[in-house]
KEVOBA-602820 format. One record per residue (C-alpha): y, z, x. Coordinates in steps of 0.1 Angstrom, whole numbers, plus 2048, in hexadecimal, padded with zeros to 3 digits. Example, Ala and Ser with C-alpha at 12.3 -4.5 7.8 and 13.67 -1.06 7.14 Angstrom:
2
7D384E87B;7F5847889;
END
This chain:
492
B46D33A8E;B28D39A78;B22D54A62;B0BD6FA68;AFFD93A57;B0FD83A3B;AF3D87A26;AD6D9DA29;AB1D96A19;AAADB0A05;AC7DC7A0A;AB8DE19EE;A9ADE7A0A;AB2DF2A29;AC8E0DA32;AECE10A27;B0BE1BA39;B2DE1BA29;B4EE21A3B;B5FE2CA1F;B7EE30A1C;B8AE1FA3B;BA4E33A4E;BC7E2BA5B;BCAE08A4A;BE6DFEA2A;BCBDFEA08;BAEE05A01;B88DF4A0F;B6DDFEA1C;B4CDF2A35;B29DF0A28;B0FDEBA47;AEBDE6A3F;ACFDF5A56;AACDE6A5B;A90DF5A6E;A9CE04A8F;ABCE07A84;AC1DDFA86;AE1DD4A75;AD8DBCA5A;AF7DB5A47;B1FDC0A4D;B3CDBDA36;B5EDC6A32;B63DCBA0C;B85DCD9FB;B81DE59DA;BA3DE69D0;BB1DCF9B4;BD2DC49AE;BDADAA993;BFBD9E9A2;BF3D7B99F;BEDD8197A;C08D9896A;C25D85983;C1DD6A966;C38D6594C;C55D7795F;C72D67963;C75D5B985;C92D6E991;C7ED8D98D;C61D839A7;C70D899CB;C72DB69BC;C53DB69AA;C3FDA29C4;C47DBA9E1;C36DDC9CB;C15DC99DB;C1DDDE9F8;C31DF8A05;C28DF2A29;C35DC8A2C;C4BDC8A0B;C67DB5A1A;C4AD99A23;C43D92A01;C69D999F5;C72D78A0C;C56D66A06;C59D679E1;C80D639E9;C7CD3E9FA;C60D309E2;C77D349CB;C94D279DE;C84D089D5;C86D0E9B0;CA7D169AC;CAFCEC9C4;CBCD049E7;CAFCEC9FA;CC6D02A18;CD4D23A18;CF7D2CA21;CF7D3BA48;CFDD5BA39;CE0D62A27;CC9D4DA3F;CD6D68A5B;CCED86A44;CAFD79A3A;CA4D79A5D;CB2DA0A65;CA1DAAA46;C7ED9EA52;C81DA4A78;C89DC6A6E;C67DC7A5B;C57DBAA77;C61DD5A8E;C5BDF5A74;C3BDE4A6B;C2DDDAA8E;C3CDFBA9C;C27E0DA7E;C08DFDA88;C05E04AAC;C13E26AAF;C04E34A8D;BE8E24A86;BD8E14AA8;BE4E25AC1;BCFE44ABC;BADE31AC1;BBBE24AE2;BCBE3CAF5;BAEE57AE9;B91E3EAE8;B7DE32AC9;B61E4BACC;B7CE67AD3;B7FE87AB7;B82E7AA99;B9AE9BA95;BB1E8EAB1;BB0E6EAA9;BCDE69A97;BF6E67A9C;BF9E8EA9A;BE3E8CAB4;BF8E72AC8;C16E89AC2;C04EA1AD1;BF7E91AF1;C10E78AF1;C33E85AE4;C4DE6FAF2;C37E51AEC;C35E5FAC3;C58E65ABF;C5FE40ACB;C4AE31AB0;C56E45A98;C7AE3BAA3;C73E18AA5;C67E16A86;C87E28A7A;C9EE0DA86;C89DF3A73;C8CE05A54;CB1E08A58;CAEDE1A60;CA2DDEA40;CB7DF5A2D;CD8DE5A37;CC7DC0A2E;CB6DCAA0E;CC5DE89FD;CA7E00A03;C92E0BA21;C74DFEA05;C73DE99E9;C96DDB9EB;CA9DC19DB;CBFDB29F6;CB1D8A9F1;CAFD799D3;CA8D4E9C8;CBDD3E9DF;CCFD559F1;CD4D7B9F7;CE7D959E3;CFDDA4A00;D0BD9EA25;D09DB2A3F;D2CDC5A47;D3CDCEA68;D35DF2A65;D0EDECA5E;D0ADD5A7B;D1DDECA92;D04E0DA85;CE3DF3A89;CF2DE8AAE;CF7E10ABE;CD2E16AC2;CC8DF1ACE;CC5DF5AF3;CB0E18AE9;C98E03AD2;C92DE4AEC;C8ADFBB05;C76E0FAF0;C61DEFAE4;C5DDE3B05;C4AE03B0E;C35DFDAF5;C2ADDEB00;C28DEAB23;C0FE03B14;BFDDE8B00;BF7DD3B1D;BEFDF0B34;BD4DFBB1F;BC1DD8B1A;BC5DD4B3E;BB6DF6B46;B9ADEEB2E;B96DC8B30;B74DC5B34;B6DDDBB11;B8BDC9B01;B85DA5B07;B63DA6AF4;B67DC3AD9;B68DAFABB;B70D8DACB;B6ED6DAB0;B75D4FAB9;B8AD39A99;BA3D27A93;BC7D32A90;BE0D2FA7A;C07D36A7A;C2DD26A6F;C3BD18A91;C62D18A92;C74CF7AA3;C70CEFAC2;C4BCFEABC;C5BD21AC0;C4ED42AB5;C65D42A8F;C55D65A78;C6DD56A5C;C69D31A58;C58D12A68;C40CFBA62;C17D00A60;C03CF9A7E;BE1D03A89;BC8D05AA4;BA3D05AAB;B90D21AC0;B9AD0AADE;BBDD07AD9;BB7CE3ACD;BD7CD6AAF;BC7CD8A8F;BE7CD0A7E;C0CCD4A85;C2ECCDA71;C1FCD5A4F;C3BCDBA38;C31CFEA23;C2FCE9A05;C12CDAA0E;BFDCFBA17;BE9CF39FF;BDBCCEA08;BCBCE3A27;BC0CFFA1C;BA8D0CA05;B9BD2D9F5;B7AD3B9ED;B6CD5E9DE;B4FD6D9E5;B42D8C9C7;B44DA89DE;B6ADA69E9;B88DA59D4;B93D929F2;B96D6F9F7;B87D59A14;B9FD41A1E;B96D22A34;BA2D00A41;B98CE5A2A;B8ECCDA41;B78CE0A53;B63CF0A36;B5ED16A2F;B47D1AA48;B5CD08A66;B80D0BA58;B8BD33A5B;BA2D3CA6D;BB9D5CA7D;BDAD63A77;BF4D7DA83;C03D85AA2;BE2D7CAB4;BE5D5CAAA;C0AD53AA9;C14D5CAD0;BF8D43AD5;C00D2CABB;C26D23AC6;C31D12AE2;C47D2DAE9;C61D4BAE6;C84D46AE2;C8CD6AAEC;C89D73B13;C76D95B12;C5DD88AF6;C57D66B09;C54D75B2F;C35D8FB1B;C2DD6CB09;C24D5DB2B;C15D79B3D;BFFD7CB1C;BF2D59B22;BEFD59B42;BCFD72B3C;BB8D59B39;BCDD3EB4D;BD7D2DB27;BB5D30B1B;BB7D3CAF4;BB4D5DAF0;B9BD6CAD1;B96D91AD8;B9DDA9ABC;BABDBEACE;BC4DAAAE2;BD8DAAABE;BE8DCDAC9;BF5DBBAEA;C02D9AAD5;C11DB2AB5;C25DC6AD4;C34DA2ADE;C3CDA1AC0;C51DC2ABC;C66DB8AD8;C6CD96ACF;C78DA7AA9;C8EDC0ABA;C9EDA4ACE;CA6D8EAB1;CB8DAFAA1;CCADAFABA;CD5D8BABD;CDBD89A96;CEDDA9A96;D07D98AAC;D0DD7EA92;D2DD7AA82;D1AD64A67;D0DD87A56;D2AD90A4B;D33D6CA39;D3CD6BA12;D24D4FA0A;D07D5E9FE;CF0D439E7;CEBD219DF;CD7D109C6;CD3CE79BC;CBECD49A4;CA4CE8996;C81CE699C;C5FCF098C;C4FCFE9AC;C4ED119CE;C41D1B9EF;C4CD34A04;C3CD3BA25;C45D55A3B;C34D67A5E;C2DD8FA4C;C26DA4A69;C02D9CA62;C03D7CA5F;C0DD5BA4B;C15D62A24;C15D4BA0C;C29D489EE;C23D2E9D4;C33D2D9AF;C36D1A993;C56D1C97B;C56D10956;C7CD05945;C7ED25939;C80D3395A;C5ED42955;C43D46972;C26D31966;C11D32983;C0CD489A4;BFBD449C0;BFDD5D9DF;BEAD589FF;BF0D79A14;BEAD81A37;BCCD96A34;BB8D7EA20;BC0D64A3A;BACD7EA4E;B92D83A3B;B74D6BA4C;B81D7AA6C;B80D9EA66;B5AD9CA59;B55D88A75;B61DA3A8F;B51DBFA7B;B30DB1A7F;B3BDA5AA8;B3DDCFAAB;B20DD6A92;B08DC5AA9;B17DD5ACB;B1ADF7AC4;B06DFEAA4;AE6DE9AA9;ACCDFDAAF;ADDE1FAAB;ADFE3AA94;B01E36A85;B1BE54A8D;B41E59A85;B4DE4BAA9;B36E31AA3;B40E25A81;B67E2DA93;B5FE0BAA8;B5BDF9A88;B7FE07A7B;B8CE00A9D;B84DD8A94;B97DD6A72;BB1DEBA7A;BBDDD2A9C;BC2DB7A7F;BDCDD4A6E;BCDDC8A4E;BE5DD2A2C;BC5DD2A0F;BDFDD79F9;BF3DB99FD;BCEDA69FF;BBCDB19E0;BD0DA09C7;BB1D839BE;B9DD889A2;B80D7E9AF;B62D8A99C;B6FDAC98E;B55DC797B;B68DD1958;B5EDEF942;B75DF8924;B68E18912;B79E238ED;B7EE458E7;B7CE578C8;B9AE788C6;B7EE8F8D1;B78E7D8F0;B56E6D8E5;B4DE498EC;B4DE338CF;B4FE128DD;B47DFD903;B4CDDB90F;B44DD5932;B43DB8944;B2EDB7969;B3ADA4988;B19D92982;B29D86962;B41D76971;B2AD5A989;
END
């Protein structure tokens, strides 16, 4: 768990290679690899060059406005930060429970997410590097190509991700950027008619997600030896756990492992988050490196996603999902399992677990109820903690008697990441690049790392860190009259 190619000695002396921008991920980042002599890699990072001020301008909004304007971080995982927004602020407005109703559509509305996002992943965005190879044309290398080799297999994914947009649509209001849950409750049930549409194609989208975790598996097995050390990093891991220690993407309690599989913690209410972990920046990301307090930064990182939630829980309360669970364990006989690339087989667990869940809620009668929101004694702050489809979000606000937002705090899936991504960059850095000149497949292997992590730079990029500022006046002829600028350097 140490940290190296962090930091190269005199990095203006040795070659630079920049991935730039990096394909087929949500945002904007790119790699920077420094070469030595021979083609020795000295230094590897993952670098997040997008900004987004979110924790900043959500400031002095009332709060009711939060759960819509917090979801424009992304329009890959909006309904993640629409709910988690939505239940830290439950505890502003004293709903210390929800009504069944809006529990039940809270749930449809994020396992629906879960499938469209999970299905957009694998089929979209991953599965082209592993049913082509990594090193395969770059031209190829991408879903038209997978439409073209693999038609029936495309038109799934595009299907399945379809039916979790129409999840959401029914739930929310809007395939994207909805409205559907608000401070205590939600704003609408679920009707007959819109649970009979979302039910016709069910048996259609389990089978359809059960193929492609057939695929998922069938192409680690096929390739095991390459896939259990590409990018392998051993960490800790961190997820919610429902009751009963169950798999639970929507609520739970906090509990985390070491790289052995060792209890870190467990039962941590969300409200606490922040006695365990801590948050340090570094001046070449806009990204934040999250880490366990107790451990230290250099000990205390940690993975999250579906990686380390079919690993985390005890178990999952949905047959398919817990029968793949098993079989997924059984790999390394209940040994933890840290390669990169065996978060394609764990997200694809996921998938099918989602589409069963749909399926149980949509055979709720509770949907449909009239009781929509509660609310109690107010208070000043929040937490809301949800499973994203990347993995564990935090929400954390502050509320003044005005109803204004005085203080945010968001933790999101990516940054939690963030150690472990550099970490497996540099794992595949030193494997494939060391010693060789750098070409496009090459550099692909390097993509190939981040992209298993299904990392949303947008939704991560929202900490100031230490930010370069130029302001230039103009006079009405275009000519510069006036600068200010203030360099990252500045800011130290």
């Amino acid at each position: 768990m140490s940290l190296p190619l962090e930091k190269a000695d005199h990095p203006e002396k040795l070659r630079r290679i920049a991935i730039d921008p990096l394909s087929r991920v949500e945002g904007h980042g790119k790699v920077t690899i420094l070469l030595g002599a021979d083609n020795r890699v000295e230094q590897v990072r993952l670098h997040i060059v997008e900004f987004r001020g979110f924790e900043r301008f959500i400031l002095g909004r009332p709060y009711w406005e939060v759960p819509v304007m917090v979801q424009r971080l992304c329009g890959i995982c909006p309904v993640s930060h629409h709910l988690a927004a939505s239940k830290a602020l439950d505890a502003v407005v004293g709903a210390r429970a929800l009504p069944p109703t809006a529990e039940k559509v809270r749930r449809l509305m994020h396992y629906g997410q879960i499938l469209q996002s999970h299905a957009l992943h694998f089929y979209y965005l991953s599965s082209p590097d592993l049913l082509f190879g990594f090193g395969s044309e770059v031209g190829k290398r991408n879903i038209a190509g997978v439409l073209g080799a693999y038609p029936e297999l495309a038109k799934q994914g595009v299907l399945l991700r379809k039916f979790g947009q129409e999840v959401i649509r029914v739930t929310a209001g809007k395939r994207v950027h909805g409205t559907g849950s608000i401070p205590g409750g939600v704003n609408k049930a679920v009707s007959r008619a819109e649970r009979d549409l979302l039910r016709r194609p069910l048996d259609e989208v389990l089978a359809w997600a059960e193929g492609g975790l057939a695929l998922a598996k069938k192409l680690y097995v096929r390739h095991r030896e390459t896939y259990d050390r590409f990018g392998a990093v051993r960490s800790n891991v961190l997820s919610l756990v429902g009751a009963g220690g169950k798999l639970d993407l929507y609520d739970g309690t906090l509990r985390a492992r070491d790289a052995d599989g060792k209890i870190l913690f467990d039962g941590v209410a969300c409200d606490k988050y922040d006695t365990l972990l801590e948050e340090n920046v570094r001046s070449w990301s806009y990204m934040k490196f999250p880490f366990i307090g107790a451990l230290g930064p250099d000990l205390g990182w940690y993975k999250v996603g579906p990686l380390a939630r079919v690993q985390n829980c005890d178990f999952i309360a949905t047959p398919a999902a817990e029968a793949a669970r098993q079989e997924f364990r059984s790999m390394t006989g209940g040994a933890m399992v840290h390669a990169t690339l065996a978060y394609h087989w764990a997200r694809m667990i996921e998938l099918v677990h989602a589409a069963e869940v749909i399926g149980e809620l949509l055979g709720d009668d509770d949907l449909g109820g009239a009781e929509l929101v509660a609310s109690g004694p107010r208070q000043k702050s929040g937490v809301g903690i949800i499973e994203a489809p990347r993995g564990t979000l935090i929400h954390h606000y502050e509320v003044d008697a005005q109803d204004l937002v005085t203080m945010c705090n968001l933790v999101v899936s990516t940054t939690h990441n963030n150690q472990v991504m550099n970490e497996a960059i540099r794992a595949v850095a030193l494997e494939y690049l060391d010693g060789h000149e750098p070409t496009e497949p090459l550099l692909n292997h390097v993509e190939v790392a981040i992209r298993a992590y299904d990392p949303c730079l947008s939704c991560a990029t929202h900490a100031l860190g230490k930010m370069p500022l130029v302001i230039q006046v103009l006079d009405h002829e275009g000519r510069e009259v006036g600068r200010i600028q203030r360099d990252a350097a500045e800011l130290s």
